[in-house]
TORKOL-4160 file (C-alpha; in steps of 0.2 Angstrom, whole numbers, padded with zeros to 4 digits, m for minus):
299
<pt num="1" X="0633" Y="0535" Z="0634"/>
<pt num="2" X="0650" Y="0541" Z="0631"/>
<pt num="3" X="0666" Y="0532" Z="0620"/>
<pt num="4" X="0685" Y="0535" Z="0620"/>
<pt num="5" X="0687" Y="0522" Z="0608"/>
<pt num="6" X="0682" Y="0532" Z="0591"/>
<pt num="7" X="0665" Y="0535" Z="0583"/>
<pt num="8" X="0647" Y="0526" Z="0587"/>
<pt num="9" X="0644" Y="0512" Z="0577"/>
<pt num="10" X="0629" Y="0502" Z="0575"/>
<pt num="11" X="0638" Y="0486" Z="0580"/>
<pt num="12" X="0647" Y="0495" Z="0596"/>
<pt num="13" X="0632" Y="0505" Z="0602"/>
<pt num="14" X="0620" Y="0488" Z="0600"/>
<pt num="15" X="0632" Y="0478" Z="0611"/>
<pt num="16" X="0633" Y="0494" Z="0623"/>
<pt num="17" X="0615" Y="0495" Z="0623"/>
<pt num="18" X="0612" Y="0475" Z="0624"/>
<pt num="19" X="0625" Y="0474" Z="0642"/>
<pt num="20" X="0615" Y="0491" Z="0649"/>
<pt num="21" X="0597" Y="0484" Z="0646"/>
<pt num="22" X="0603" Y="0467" Z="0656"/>
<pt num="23" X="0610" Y="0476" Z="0667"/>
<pt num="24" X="0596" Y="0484" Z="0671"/>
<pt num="25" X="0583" Y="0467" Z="0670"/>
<pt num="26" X="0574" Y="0473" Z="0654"/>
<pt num="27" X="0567" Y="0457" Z="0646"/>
<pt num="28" X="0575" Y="0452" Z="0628"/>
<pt num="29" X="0588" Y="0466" Z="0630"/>
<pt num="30" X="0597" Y="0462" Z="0612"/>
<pt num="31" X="0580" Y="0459" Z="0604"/>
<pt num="32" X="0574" Y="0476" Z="0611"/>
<pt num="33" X="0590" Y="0485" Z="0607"/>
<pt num="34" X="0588" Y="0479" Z="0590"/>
<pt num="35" X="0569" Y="0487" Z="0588"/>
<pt num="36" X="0574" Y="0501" Z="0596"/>
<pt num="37" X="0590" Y="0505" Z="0585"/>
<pt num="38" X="0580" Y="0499" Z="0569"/>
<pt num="39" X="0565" Y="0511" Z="0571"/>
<pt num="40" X="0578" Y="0525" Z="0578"/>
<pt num="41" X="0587" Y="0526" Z="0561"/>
<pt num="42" X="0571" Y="0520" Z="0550"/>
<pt num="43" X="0580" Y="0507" Z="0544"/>
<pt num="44" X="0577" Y="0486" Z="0545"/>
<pt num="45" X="0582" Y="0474" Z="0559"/>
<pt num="46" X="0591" Y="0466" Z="0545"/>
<pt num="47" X="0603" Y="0481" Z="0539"/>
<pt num="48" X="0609" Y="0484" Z="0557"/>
<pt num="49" X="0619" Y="0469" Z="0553"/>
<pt num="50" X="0622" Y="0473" Z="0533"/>
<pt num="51" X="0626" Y="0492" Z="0539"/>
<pt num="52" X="0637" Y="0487" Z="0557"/>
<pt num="53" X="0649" Y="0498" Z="0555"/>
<pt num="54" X="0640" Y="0515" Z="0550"/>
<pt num="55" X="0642" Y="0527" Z="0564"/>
<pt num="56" X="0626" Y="0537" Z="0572"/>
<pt num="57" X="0627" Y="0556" Z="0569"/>
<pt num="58" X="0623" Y="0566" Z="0584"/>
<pt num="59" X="0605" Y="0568" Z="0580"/>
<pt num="60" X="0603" Y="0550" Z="0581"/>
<pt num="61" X="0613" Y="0548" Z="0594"/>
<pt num="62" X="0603" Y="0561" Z="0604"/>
<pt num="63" X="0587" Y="0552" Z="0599"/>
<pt num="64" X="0592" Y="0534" Z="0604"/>
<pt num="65" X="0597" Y="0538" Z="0621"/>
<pt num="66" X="0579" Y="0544" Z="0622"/>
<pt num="67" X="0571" Y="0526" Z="0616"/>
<pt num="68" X="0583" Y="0519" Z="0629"/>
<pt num="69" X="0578" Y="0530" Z="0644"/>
<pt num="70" X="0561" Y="0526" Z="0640"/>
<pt num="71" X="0563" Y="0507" Z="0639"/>
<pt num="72" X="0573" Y="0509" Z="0655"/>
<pt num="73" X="0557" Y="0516" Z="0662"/>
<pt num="74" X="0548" Y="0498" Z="0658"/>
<pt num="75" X="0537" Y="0509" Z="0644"/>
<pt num="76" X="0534" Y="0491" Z="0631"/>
<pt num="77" X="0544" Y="0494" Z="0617"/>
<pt num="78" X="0527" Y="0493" Z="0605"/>
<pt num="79" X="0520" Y="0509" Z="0614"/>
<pt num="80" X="0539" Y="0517" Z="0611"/>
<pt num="81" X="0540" Y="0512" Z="0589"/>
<pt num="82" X="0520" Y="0514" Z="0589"/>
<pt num="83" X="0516" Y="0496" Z="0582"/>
<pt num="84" X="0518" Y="0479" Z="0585"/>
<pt num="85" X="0517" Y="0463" Z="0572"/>
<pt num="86" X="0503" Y="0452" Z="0574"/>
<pt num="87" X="0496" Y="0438" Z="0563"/>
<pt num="88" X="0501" Y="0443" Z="0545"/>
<pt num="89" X="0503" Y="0464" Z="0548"/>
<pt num="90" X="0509" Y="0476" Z="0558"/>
<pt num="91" X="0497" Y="0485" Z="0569"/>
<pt num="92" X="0497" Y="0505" Z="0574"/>
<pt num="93" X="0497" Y="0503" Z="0593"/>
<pt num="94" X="0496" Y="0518" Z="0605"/>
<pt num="95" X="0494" Y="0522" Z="0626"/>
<pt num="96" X="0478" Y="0518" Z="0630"/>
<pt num="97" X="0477" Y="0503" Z="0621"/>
<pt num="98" X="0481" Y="0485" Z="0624"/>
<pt num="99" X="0496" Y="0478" Z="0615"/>
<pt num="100" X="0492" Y="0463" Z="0606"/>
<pt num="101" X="0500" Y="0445" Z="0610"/>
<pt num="102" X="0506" Y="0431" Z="0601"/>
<pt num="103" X="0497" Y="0420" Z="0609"/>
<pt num="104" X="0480" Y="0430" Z="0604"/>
<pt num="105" X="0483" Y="0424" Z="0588"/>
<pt num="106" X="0474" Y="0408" Z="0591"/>
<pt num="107" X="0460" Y="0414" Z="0593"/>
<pt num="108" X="0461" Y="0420" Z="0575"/>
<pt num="109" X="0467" Y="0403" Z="0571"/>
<pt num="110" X="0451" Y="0396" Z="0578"/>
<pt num="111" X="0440" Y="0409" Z="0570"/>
<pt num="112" X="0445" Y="0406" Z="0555"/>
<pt num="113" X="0444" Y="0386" Z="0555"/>
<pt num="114" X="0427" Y="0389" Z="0563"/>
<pt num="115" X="0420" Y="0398" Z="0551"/>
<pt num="116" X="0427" Y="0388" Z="0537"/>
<pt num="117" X="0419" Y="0374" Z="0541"/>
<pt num="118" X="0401" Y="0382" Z="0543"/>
<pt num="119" X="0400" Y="0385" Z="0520"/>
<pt num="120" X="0404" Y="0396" Z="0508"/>
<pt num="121" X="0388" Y="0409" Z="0514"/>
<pt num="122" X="0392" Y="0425" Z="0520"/>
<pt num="123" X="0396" Y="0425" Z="0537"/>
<pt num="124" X="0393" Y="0440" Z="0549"/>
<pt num="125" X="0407" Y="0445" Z="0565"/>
<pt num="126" X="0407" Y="0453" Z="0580"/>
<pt num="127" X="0422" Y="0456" Z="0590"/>
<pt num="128" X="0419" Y="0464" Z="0607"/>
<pt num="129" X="0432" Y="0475" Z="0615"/>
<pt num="130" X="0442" Y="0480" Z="0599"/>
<pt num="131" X="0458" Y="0486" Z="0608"/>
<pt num="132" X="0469" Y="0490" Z="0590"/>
<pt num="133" X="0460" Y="0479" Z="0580"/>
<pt num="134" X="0470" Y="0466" Z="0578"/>
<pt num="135" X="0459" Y="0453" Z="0577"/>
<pt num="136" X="0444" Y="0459" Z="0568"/>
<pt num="137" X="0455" Y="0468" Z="0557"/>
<pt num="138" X="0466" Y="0450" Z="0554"/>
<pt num="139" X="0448" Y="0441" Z="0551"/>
<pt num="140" X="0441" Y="0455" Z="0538"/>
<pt num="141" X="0455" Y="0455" Z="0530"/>
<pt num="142" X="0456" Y="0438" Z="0527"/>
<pt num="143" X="0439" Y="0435" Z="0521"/>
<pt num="144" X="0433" Y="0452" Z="0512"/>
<pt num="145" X="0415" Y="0444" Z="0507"/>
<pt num="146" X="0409" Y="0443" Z="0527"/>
<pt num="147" X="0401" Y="0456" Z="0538"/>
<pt num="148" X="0410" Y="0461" Z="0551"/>
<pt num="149" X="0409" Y="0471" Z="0567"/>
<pt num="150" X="0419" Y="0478" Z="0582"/>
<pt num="151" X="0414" Y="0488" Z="0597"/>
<pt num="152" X="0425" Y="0496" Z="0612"/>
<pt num="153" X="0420" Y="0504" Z="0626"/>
<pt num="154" X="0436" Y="0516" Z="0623"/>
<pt num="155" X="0437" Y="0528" Z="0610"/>
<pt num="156" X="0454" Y="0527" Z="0610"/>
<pt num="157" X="0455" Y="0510" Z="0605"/>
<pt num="158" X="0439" Y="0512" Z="0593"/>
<pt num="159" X="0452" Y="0527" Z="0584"/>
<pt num="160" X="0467" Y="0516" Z="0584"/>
<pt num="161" X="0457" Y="0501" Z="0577"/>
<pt num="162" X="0448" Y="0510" Z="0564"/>
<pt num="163" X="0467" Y="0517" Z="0559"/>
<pt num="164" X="0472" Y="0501" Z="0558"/>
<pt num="165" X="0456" Y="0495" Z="0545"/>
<pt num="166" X="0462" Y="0509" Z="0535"/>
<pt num="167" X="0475" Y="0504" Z="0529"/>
<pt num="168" X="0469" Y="0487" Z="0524"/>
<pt num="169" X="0461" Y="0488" Z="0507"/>
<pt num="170" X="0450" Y="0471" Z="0510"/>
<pt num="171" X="0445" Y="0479" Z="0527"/>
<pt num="172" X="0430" Y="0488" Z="0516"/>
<pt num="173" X="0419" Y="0477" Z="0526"/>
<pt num="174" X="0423" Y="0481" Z="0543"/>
<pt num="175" X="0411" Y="0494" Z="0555"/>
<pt num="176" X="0415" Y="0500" Z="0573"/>
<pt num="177" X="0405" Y="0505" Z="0585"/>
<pt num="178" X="0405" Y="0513" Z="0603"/>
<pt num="179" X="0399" Y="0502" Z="0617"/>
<pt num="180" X="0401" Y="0491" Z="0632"/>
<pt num="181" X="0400" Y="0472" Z="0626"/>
<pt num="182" X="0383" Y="0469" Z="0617"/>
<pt num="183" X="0375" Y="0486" Z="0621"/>
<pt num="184" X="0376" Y="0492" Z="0605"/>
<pt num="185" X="0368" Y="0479" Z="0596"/>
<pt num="186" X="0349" Y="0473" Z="0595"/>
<pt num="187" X="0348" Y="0455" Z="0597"/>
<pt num="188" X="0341" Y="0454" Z="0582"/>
<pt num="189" X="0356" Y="0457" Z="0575"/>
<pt num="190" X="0362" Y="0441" Z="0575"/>
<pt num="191" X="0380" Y="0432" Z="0572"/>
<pt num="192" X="0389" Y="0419" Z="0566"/>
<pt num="193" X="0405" Y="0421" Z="0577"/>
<pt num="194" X="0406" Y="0431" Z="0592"/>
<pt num="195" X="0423" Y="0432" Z="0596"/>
<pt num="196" X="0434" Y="0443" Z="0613"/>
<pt num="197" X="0449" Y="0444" Z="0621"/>
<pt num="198" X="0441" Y="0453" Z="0637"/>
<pt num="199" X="0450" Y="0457" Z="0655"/>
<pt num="200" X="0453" Y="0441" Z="0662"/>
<pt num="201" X="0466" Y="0445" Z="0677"/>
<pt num="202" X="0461" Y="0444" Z="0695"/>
<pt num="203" X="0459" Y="0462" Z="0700"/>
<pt num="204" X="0470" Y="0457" Z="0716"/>
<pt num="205" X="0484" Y="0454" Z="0704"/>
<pt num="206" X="0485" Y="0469" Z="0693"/>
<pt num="207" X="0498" Y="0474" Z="0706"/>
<pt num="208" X="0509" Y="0459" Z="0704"/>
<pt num="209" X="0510" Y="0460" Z="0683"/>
<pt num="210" X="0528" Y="0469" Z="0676"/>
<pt num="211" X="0528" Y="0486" Z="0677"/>
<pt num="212" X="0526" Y="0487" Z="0659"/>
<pt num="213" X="0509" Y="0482" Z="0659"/>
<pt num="214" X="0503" Y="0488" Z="0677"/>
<pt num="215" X="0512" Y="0506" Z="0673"/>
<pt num="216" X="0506" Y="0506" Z="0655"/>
<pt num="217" X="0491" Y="0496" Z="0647"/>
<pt num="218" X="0475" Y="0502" Z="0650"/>
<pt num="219" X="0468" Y="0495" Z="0668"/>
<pt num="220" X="0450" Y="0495" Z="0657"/>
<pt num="221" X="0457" Y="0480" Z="0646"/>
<pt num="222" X="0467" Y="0470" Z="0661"/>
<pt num="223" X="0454" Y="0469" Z="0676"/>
<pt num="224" X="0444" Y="0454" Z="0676"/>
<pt num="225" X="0436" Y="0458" Z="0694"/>
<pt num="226" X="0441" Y="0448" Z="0708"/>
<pt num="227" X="0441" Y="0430" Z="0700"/>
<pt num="228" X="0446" Y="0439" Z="0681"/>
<pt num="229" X="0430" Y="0432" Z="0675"/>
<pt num="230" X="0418" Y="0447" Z="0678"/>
<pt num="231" X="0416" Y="0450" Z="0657"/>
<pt num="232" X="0417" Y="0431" Z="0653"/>
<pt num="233" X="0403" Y="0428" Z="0664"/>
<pt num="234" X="0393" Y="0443" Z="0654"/>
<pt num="235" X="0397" Y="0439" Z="0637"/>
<pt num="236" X="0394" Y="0421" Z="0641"/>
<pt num="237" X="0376" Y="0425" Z="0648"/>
<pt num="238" X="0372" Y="0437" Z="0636"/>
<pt num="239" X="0379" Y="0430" Z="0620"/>
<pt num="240" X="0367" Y="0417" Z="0612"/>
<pt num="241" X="0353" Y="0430" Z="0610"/>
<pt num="242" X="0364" Y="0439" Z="0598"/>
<pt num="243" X="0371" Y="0421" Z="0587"/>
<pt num="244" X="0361" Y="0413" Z="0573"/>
<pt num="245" X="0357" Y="0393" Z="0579"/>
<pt num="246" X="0373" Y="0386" Z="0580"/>
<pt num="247" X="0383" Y="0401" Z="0581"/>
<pt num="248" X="0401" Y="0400" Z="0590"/>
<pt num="249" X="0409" Y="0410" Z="0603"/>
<pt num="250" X="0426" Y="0412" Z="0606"/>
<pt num="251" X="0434" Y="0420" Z="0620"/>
<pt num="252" X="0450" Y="0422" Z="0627"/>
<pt num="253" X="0453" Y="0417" Z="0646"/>
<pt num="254" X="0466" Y="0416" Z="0655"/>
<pt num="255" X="0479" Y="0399" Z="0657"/>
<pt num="256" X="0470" Y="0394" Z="0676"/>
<pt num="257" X="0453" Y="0399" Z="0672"/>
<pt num="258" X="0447" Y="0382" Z="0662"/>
<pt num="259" X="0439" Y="0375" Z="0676"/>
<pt num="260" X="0430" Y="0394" Z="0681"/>
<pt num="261" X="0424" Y="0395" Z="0663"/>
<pt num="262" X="0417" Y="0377" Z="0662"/>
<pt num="263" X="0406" Y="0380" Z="0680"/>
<pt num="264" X="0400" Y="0397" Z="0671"/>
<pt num="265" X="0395" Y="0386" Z="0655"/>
<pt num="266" X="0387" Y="0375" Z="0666"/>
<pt num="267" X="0375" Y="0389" Z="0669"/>
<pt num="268" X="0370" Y="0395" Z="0652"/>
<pt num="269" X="0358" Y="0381" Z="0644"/>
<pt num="270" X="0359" Y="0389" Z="0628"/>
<pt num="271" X="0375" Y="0383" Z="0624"/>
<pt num="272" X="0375" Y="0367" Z="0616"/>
<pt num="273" X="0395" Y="0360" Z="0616"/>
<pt num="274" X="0410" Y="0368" Z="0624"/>
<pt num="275" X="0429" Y="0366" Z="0619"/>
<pt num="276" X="0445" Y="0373" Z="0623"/>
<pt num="277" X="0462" Y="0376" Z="0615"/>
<pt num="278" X="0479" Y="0379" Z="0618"/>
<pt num="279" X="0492" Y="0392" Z="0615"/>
<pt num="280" X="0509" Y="0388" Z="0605"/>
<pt num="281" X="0518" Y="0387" Z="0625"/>
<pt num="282" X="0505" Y="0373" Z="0626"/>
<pt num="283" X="0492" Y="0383" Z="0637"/>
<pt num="284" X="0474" Y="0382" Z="0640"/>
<pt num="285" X="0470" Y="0399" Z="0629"/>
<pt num="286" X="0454" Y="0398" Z="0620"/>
<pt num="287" X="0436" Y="0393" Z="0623"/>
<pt num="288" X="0427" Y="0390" Z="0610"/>
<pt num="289" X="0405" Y="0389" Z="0612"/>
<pt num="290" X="0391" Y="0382" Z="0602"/>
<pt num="291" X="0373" Y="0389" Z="0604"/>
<pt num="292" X="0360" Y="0377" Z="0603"/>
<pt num="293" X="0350" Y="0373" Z="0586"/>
<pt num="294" X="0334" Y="0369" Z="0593"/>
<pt num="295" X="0333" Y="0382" Z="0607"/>
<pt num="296" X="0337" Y="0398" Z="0597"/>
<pt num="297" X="0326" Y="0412" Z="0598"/>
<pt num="298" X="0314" Y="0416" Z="0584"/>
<pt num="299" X="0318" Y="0433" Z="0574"/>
């Protein structure tokens, strides 16, 4: 990066930066040169527009070709800033841990109509497989008065998450726990919602993702096993001896998997009704489950 035509300025070195990412195939190259730039110089998306012609000092010069070499490495621009905006906050978001989606914020969407149409008692939440928390945390803080719960197998996620809870004062209500899906729990210790976003990708096509998720995220919260359905098939099985009668599970699956997810249904009796949703691209994203009233286990 090297100019004869005077100093630096944000304008100049966003357009440079913008032509070098598409040269390189980097998706949304201006949106990531914006971020990029933005978090460099600690300043807003917005005032690299009000501030276009303020020239970078060396220092920041020195620490933007940095972020760029990184990005040009396909390293996802969330694990570069450290956070990534989801539903109404930003989340802390770190290697090791998943980056959370847009379209994951239907399953909050669900959630949230779900259990506004079961009364105004205190309900009681379990997210299994936390990743950063984005979910729980987007739930609890919502609605301070419920219980709510979260479990990872990864202490790294359960530490990003709990960072996250932190530094949402509603999130007061909100416990984590190490722990492979339901492990943790006695079924007893029964739910309202159940609600995941487990690995749902074909093992077999790990391989064929963008290098900024097959070199980056964590394999633990991609690999679904050979069909991607290995935890849906778990959670699904195991699920309706830890909800209260007419407790709901919500899962996120993959955009092919509806009619995989409807033959495992098939195989749970528990479950009284099943529904899915879409994403906002218009695709199959969400299942949503209903445990039986009159089949529920006694306490």
């Amino acid at each position: 990066m090297a100019s004869d035509q005077g100093p630096w300025t944000i304008k100049k070195i966003l357009t440079w930066t913008d032509n070098y990412f598409k040269s390189n195939e980097v998706d949304s190259p201006r949106l990531a040169a914006e971020i990029l730039l933005s978090h460099c110089l600690d300043i807003r998306r917005l005032d690299l527009y009000l501030q276009h012609d303020r020239p970078l000092n060396p220092d920041e010069l020195a620490s933007f070709r940095g972020l760029i070499k990184r990005r040009i490495d396909r390293e996802p621009v969330a694990y570069i800033t450290g956070s990534r905006g989801f539903w109404e906050s930003d989340f802390k978001v770190a290697p090791g841990v998943l980056i959370p989606r847009p379209d994951t914020e239907v399953l909050v969407e669900v959630a949230l109509k779900v259990l506004g149409q079961k009364g105004d008692k205190p309900r009681r939440v379990l997210e299994l497989g936390v990743g950063s928390g984005a979910v729980i945390v987007s739930l609890a803080r919502s609605h301070p008065e419920w219980q709510c719960f979260a479990c990872d197998l990864s202490l790294t996620a359960l530490g990003v998450a709990a960072s996250n809870a932190a530094m949402e004062p509603q999130c007061s209500n909100l416990s984590f726990v190490a722990g492979s899906w339901f492990s943790s729990f006695r079924p007893q210790a029964q739910f309202d919602l159940v609600v995941s976003n487990p690995p749902y990708i074909p093992s077999r096509d790990i391989e064929t993702l963008q290098p900024e998720i097959n070199r980056y995220e964590p394999l633990l919260a991609l690999d679904g096993g050979p069909d991607g359905l290995d935890c849906v098939r778990t959670i699904m099985a195991e699920a309706c001896d830890y909800l209260v009668p007419g407790g709901t599970l919500l899962l996120e699956t993959g955009s092919d998997q509806r009619e995989g997810v409807g033959q495992i249904f098939k195989n749970c009796p528990d479950f009284a009704s099943i529904e899915f949703f879409n994403d906002y691209a218009g695709l199959h994203r969400v299942v949503k489950l209903e445990k039986k009233i009159a089949n529920s286990k006694p306490l």
